[in-house]
C-alpha positions as CSV (number, residue, x, y, z in Angstrom):
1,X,-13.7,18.8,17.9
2,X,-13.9,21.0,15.0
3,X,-11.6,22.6,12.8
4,X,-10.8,26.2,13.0
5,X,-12.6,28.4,10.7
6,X,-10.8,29.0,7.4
7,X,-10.4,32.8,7.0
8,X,-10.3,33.4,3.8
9,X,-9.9,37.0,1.6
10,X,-13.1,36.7,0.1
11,X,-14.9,39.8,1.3
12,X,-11.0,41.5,1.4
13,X,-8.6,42.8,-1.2
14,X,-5.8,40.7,-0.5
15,X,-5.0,40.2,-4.2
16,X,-3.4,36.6,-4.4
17,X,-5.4,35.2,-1.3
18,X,-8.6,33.7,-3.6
19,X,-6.0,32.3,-6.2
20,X,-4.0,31.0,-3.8
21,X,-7.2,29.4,-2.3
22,X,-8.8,28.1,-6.1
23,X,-5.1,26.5,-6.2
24,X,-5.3,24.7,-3.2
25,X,-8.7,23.6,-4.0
26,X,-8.1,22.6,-7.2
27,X,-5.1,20.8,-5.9
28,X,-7.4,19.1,-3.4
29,X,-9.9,18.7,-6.6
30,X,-7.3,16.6,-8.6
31,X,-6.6,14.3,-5.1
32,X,-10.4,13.4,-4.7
33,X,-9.7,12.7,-8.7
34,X,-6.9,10.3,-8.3
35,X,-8.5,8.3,-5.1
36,X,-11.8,8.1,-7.1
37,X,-9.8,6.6,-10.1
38,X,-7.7,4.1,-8.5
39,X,-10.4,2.4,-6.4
40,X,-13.0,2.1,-9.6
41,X,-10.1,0.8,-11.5
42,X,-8.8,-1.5,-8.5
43,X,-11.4,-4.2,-7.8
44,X,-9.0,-6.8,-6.7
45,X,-9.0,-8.0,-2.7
46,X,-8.2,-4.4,-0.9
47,X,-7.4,-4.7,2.7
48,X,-10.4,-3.3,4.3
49,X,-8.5,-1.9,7.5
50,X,-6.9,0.2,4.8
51,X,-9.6,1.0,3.2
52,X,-11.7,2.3,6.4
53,X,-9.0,4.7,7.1
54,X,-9.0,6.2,3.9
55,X,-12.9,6.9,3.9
56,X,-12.6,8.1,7.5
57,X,-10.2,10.6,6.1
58,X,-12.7,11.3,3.2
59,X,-15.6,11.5,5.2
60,X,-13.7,13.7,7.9
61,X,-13.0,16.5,5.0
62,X,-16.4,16.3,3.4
63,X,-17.6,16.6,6.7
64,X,-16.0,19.8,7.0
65,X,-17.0,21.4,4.0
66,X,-20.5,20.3,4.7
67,X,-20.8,22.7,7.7
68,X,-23.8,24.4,8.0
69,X,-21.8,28.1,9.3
70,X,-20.5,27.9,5.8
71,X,-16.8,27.9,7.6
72,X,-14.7,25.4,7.0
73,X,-10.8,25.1,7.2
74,X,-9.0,24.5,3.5
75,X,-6.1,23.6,6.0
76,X,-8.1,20.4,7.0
77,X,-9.8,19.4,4.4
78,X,-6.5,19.7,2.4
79,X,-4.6,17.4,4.9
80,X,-7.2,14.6,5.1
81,X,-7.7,14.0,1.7
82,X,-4.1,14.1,0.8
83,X,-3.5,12.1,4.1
84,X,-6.2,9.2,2.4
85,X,-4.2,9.7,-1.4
86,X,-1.0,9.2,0.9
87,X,-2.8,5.6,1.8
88,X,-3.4,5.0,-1.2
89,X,-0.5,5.7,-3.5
90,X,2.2,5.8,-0.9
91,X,3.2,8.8,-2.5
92,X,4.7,11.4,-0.6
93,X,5.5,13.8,-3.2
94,X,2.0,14.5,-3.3
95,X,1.1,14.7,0.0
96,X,1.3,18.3,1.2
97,X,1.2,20.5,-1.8
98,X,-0.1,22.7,0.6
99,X,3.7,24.1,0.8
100,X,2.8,26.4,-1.6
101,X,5.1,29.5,-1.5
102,X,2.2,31.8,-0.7
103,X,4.4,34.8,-2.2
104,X,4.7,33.3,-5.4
105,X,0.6,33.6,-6.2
């Protein structure tokens, strides 16, 4: 099943809607960033049950974006890879920085 299409403000004035959206992706940017790190710097025995969920989780959101419509949904690409930096880092604080406060943009 696919994810919903993201509906962004591109094409709209919403004002804050596109920074709201480079946030989130940059937020989503940095993730990728921190996954990529730890597993080039972390060449020691990895448990490879764990490490198949995390690149399903990857390879679900790239999946996404890859879409040939051109629609994908931030929503779920967001939630998968900080779902897979989750399995990795065991860091919650991260997880869902998609709590923005959408009035604050």
């Amino acid at each position: 099943m696919s994810p919903p299409p993201y509906n962004s403000c591109r094409n709209k004035s919403c004002g804050g809607g596109i920074r709201l959206e480079q946030r989130r992706l940059h937020h989503i940017q940095n993730l990728a960033y921190d996954i990529m790190e730890k597993m080039n710097t972390e060449k020691k025995d990895q448990d490879m049950e764990h490490m198949q969920k995390i690149i399903d989780y990857l390879s679900r959101a790239i999946g996404s974006l890859t879409d040939p419509t051109g629609k994908f949904s931030i929503d779920y690409v967001e939630e998968k890879v900080a779902s897979a930096h989750y399995l990795l880092f065991q860091n919650e604080k991260k997880l869902f920085r998609k709590t923005f406060n959408k009035q604050s943009v």
